[in-house]
C-alpha positions in Angstrom: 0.0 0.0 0.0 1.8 3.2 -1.2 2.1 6.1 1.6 2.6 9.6 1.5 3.1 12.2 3.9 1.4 15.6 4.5 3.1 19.0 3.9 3.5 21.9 6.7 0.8 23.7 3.8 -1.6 20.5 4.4 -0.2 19.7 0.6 0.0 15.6 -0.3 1.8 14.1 -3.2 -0.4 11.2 -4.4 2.2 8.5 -5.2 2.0 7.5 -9.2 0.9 4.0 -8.5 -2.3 5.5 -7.5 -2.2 8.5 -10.0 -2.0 5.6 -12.8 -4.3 3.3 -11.1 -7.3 5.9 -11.0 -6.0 7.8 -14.5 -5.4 10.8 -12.5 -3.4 13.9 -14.4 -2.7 17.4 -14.2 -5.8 19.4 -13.1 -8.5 16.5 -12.5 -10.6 17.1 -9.2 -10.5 14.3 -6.2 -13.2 13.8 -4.1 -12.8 12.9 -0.5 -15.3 11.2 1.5 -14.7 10.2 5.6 -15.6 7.8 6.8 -14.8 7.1 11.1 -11.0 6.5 10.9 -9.9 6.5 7.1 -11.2 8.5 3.9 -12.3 7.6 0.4 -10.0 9.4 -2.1 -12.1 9.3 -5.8 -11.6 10.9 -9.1 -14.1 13.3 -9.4 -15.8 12.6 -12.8 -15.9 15.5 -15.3 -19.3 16.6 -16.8 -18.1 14.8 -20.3 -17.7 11.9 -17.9 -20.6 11.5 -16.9 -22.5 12.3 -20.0 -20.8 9.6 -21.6 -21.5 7.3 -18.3 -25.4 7.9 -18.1 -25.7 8.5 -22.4 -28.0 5.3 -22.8 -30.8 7.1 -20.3 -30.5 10.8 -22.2 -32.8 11.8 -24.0 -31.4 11.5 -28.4 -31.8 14.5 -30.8 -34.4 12.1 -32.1 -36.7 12.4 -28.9 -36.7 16.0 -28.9 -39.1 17.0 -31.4 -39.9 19.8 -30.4 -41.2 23.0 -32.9 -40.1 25.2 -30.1 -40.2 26.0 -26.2 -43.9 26.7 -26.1 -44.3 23.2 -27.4 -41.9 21.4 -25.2 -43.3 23.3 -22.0 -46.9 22.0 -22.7 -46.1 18.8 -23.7 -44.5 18.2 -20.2 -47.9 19.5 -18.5 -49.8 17.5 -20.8 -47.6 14.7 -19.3 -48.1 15.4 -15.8 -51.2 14.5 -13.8 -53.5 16.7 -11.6 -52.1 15.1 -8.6 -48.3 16.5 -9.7 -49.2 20.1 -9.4 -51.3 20.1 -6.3 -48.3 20.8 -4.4 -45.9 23.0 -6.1 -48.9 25.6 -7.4 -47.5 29.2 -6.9 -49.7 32.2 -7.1 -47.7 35.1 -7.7 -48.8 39.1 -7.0 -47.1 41.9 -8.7 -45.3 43.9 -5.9 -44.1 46.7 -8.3 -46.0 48.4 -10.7 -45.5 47.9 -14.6 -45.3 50.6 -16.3 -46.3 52.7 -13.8 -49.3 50.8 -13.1 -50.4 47.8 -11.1 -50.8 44.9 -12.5 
């Protein structure tokens, strides 16, 4: 098991075994996670990454058929059931006046 030692600056060298093991180079993000005594040292994936991980549950140009926003808004109403908006339905009140007069 490869060691390493901490810096005066909190700074750690991560030893190339593991750099090669995980693929890690110049400028990649680690993720740390603790866990009681130890921590869990991960590459954090890149948004390309995980694209490319999750690509088979994206939606394809093909599904988005859209003419333009107005169409893609209501089509996910149209998709959503009575139940769905119960909850999250926002009345909203004009506080300022438009064009000088209330709304």
């Amino acid at each position: 098991m490869p060691n390493a030692k901490i810096t005066s600056k909190g700074q750690v060298t991560i030893p190339a075994e593991v750099r090669r093991a995980l693929g890690l180079k110049k400028g990649d993000m680690l993720a740390f996670e603790v866990r009681a005594e130890y921590a869990v040292v991960r590459k954090r994936p890149t948004l390309v990454e995980v694209l490319e991980r999750f690509k088979h549950v994206l939606p394809t140009e093909e599904d988005l058929t859209y003419a333009d926003d107005d169409e893609a808004v209501a089509a996910y109403f149209d998709d959503l059931d009575e139940d769905d908006l119960s909850d999250t339905m926002i009345v909203l009140e004009a506080k300022v006046p438009y064009r000088g007069q209330p709304r």
